[in-house]
C-alpha positions in Angstrom: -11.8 34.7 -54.6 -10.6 37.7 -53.3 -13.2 39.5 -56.0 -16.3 38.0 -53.6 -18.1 40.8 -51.5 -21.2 40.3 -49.7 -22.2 36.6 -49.2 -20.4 33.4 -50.6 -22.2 30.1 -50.4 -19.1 27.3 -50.5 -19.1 23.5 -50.5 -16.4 21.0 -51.1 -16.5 17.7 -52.2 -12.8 15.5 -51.8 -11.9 11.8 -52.9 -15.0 11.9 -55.2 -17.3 10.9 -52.4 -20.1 13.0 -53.3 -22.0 14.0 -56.7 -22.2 17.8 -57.4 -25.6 19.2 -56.0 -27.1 22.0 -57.7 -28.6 24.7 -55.9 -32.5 25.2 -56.9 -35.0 28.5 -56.3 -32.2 30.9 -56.7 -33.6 34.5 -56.9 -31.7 36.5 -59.9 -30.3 39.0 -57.2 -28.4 36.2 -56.0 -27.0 34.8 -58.3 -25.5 38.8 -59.5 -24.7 39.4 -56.0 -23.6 36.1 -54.5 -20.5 34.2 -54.8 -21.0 30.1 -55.2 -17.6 28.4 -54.7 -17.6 24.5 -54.6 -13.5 22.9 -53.8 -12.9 20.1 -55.4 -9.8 18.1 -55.4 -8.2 16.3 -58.5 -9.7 13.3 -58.0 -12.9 14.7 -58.0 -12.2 17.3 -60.5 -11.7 14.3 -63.3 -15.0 12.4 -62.7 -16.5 16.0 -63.5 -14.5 16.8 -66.3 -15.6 13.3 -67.9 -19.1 14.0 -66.9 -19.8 17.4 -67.1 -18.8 20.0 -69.2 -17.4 23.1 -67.3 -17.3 26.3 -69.1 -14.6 28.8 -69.5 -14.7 30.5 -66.6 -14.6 26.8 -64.7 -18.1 27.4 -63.9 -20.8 23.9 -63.5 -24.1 25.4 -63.1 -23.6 28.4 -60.3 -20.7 26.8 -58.9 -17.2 27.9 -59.4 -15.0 24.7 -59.1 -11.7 25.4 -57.9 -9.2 22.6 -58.0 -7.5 22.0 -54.9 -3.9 20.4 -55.1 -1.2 20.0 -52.8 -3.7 18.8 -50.0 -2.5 19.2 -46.6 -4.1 15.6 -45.6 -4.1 12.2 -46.8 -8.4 11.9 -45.2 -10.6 13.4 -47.5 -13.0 14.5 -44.1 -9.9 16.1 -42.9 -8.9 18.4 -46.0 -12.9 19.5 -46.2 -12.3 20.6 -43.4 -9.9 23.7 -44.6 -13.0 25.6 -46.9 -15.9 24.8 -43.9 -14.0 26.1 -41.2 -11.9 28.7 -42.7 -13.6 30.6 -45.1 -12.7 33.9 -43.9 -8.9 32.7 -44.9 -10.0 32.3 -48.5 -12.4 34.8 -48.8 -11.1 37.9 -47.0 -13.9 40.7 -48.4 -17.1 38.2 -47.9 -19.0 39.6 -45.1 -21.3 36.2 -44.7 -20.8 33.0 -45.7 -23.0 30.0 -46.2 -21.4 26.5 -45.8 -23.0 23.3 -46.8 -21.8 20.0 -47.2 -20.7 18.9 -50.8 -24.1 15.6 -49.9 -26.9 18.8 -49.8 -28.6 20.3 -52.2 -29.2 24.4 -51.2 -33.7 24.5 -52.1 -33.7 28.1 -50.1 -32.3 31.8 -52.1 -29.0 32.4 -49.5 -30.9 35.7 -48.4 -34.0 34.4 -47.0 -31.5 31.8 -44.8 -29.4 34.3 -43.8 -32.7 36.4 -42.9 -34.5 33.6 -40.8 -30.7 32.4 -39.0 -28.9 35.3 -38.7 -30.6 39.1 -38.7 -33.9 38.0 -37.4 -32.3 36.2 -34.5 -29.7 39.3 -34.0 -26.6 36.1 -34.2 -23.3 36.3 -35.7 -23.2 32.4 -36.3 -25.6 29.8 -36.5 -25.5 26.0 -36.8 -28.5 23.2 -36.5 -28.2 20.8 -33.3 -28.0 17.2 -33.5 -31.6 15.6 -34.5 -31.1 13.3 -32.4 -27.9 13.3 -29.3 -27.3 16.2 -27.3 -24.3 14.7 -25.3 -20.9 15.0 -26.8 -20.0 11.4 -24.8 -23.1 10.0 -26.6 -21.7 11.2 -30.1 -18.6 9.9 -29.5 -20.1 6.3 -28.7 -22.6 6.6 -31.7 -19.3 7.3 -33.5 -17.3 4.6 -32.6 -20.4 1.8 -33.2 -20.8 3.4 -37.0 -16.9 3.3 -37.1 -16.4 6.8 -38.0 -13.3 6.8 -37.0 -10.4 4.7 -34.6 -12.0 4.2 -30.9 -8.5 5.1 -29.7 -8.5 8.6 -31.0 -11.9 9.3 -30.2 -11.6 7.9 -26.6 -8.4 10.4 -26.0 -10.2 13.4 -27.3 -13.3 13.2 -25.3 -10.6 12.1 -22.4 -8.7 15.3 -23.3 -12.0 17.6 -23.2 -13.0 16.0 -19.5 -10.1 16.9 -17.8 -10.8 20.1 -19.5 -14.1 20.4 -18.1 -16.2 18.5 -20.2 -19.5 17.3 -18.9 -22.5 15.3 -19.4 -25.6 17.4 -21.3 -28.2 18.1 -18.9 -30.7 20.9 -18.8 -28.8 22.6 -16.4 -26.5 23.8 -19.3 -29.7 25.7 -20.1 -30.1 28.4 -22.2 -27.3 26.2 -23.9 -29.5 23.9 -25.7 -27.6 21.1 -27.1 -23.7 20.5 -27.3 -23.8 18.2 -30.6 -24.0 20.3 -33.8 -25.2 18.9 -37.1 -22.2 20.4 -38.7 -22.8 20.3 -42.0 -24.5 23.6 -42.5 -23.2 26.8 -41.0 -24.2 30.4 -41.2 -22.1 32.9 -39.8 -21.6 36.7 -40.4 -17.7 37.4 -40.8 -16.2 39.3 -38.0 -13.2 38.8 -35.8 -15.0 36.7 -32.9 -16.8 34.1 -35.3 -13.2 33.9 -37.5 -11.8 33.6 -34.3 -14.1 29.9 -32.9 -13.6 28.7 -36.4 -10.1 28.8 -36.5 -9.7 27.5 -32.4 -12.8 24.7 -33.6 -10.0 23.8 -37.1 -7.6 23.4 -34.7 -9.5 20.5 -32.9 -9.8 19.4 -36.0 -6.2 19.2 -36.7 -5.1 18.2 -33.2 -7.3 15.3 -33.0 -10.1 13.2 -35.1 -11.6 15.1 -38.1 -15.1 14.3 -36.2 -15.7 17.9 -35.9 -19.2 17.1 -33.4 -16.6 16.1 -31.3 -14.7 19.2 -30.7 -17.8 21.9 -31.2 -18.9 22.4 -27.6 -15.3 22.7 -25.9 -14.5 25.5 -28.1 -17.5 27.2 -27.8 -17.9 27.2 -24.2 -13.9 28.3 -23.8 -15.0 31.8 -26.1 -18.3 31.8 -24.1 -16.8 32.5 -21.0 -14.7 35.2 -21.8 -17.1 37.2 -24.5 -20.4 37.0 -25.9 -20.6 34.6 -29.0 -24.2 35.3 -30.4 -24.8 31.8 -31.3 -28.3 30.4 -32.5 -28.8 26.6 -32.6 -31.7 25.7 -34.5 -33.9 22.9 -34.6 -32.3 20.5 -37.0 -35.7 20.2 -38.6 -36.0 23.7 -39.6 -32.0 23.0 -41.2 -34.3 20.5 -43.6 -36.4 22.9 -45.0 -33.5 24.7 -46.6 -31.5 21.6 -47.5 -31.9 18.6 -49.5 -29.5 15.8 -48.0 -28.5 13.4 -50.7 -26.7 9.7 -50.1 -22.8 9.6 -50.7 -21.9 8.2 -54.0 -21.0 4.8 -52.6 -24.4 4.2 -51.0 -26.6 5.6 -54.1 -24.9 3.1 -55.9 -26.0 0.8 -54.1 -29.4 1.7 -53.6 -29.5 2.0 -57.5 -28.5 -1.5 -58.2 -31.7 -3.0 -56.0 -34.3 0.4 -56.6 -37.5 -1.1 -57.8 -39.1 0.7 -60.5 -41.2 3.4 -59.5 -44.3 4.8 -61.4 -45.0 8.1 -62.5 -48.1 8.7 -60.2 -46.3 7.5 -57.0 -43.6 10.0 -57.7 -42.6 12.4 -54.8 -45.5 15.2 -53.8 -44.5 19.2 -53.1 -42.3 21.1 -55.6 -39.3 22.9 -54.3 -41.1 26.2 -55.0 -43.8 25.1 -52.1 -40.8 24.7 -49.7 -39.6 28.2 -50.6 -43.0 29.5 -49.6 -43.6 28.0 -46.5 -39.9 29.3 -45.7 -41.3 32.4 -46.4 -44.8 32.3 -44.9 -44.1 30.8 -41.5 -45.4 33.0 -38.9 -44.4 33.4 -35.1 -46.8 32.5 -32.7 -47.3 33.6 -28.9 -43.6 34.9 -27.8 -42.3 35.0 -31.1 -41.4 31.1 -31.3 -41.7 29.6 -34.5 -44.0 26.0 -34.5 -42.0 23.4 -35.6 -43.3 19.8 -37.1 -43.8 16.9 -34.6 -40.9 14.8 -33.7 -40.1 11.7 -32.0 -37.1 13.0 -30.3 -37.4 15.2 -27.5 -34.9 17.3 -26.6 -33.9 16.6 -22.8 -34.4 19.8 -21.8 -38.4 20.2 -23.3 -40.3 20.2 -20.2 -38.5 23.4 -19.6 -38.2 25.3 -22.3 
């Protein structure tokens, strides 16, 4: 790992909860130039030894699979949490990093992402908002009805955080646009102030629920308002056009078991290589804002922007 220079695209998958995605429209100077490192743990690492075949330099596909033992937490969330949030620990030469989570499959070459997130928006780090809450008090109710996790841990962090100053989204925050991340891509260009929110954001992690959401804003608006942490919070919908998101094992399984059949001419419409070229060939229009596909949820803060 310490051998990776340039860009390293990482995933990890722990308590075999997820089935390996491959990435797809992968230009050849990526995959000579870019490191693909998916973390596995041993439980996971034997359903892909009896399923897959990985060659001799541990390789499945592009993906390096590293083993992972001696896992710091019994919660699988929690111990994913390690690789997403501190990548610069295990990859000390990589200048950018790409994470996704071990449910997407990567459609998009890692340059042109890193182009479109990153260098075109001048950011160090970059990260999708929520499709659909903007409140971290809202996430933390949608996260107790879907039973993420205990109501009594999530009711003392978001405690915790209001005493700290924690508030209610409004547009007032503005240019702030959203204080819920959909966490489970992000881009960010290693340098001391990005390895410095990831490693203050881990400790949230570690401190209290592994509901990372949770924790995103209050760390962010602590670095904020002592230096300038070029952030860029995209749509979520433009997150889409560079990921595939795939169910969890568990709920494919499911889904299998009652999946009517499904003919040949009803099959799914645009090929991967289309989505690559409308990445490509999206243009600016008026102030340089990019047009982005209707949606019904509007962001609190539209009639202003």
């Amino acid at each position: 790992m310490e051998q990776c220079h340039g860009i390293v695209v990482a995933s990890a998958i722990f308590g075999n909860y997820d089935i390996m995605q491959h990435p797809k429209n992968i230009s050849e100077a990526s995959k000579m130039s870019a490191c693909f490192y998916m973390f596995v743990d041993e439980r996971t690492a034997a359903y892909i030894n009896n399923s897959t075949e990985l060659d001799r330099t541990k390789r499945v596909g592009l993906w390096r699979v590293i083993v992972v033992r001696n896992l710091p937490y019994v919660d699988p969330r929690r111990n994913g949490k390690v690789p997403k949030l501190l990548l610069h620990r295990l990859f000390p030469n990589v200048r950018y990093s790409i994470w996704i989570d071990g449910k997407l499959e990567l459609v998009v070459d890692p340059y042109l992402i890193l182009e479109r997130f990153l260098w075109r928006e001048n950011a160090t780090f970059a990260i999708s908002r929520h499709y659909r809450r903007f409140d971290v008090f809202e996430e933390g109710k949608a996260n107790k009805a879907a039973k993420k996790y205990g109501n009594a841990s999530i009711d003392a962090q978001l405690e915790f955080y209001r005493r700290e100053g924690l508030t209610h989204y409004s547009p007032d925050k503005l240019p702030i646009t959203s204080d819920v991340p959909e966490g489970c891509v992000i881009l960010r260009e290693h340098i001391p102030i990005t390895n410095l929110f990831t490693c203050l954001w881990f400790n949230e992690v570690d401190r209290f629920t592994s509901r990372d959401q949770l924790s995103f804003s209050t760390v962010r608006d602590k670095i904020m308002a002592k230096v300038d942490l070029k952030l860029n919070m995209f749509d979520d919908c433009q997150r889409r056009n560079f990921v595939n998101q795939v169910y969890h094992k568990d709920v494919m399984q499911q889904k299998s078991s009652h999946r009517p059949p499904v003919s040949s001419n009803e099959s799914s419409g645009k090929s991967q290589s289309d989505r690559t070229t409308r990445f490509q060939q999206r243009k600016p229009v008026g102030n340089g804002r990019y047009k982005k596909p209707r949606s019904g949820h509007r962001h609190p803060s539209s009639n202003t922007l």
